[in-house]
N, C-alpha and C positions, 0 to 999 in steps of 0.2 A: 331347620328340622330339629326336633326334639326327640331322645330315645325315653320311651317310657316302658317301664313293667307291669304286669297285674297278672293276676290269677282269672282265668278262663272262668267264665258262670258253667261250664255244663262239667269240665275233667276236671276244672281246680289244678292244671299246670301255669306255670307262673311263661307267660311267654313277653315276648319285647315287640311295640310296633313305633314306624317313627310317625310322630303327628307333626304337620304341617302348621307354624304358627302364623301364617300369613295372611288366614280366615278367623276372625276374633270367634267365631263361634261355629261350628263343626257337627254334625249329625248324618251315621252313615252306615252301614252294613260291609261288616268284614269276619269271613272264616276264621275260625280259630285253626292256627297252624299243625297243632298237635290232632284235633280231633274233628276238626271241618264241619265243627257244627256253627251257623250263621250267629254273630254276637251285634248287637246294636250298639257303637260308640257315640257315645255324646261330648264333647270337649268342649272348654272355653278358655282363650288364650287372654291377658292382659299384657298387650305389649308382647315380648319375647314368655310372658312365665305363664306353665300349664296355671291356672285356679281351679278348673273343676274339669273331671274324669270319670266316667261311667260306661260301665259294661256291662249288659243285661241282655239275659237269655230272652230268648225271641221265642221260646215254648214255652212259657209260662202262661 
């Protein structure tokens, strides 16, 4: 498990979630902690290291 940071797409609070590196490639819906509004993650792992990270509002 990996700790990653970002800033929330909808408050812009910087919050932490751990991603899971055992799926090279990840796409999923999870609440933001602070303000529970639903955020769509996308991840790619090579090996153990995050490469790519996104968070995008789902009200757009």
């Amino acid at each position: 498990m990996n700790e990653h940071e970002f800033q929330c797409p909808y408050c812009w609070e910087t919050i932490s979630m751990l991603l899971d590196s055992s799926q090279p490639e990840q796409e999923y819906v999870e609440d933001c902690e602070i303000c529970c509004n639903p955020i769509q993650i996308s991840v790619k792992f090579e090996g153990q290291t995050l490469v790519m990270f996104n968070a995008i509002n789902l009200e757009q």
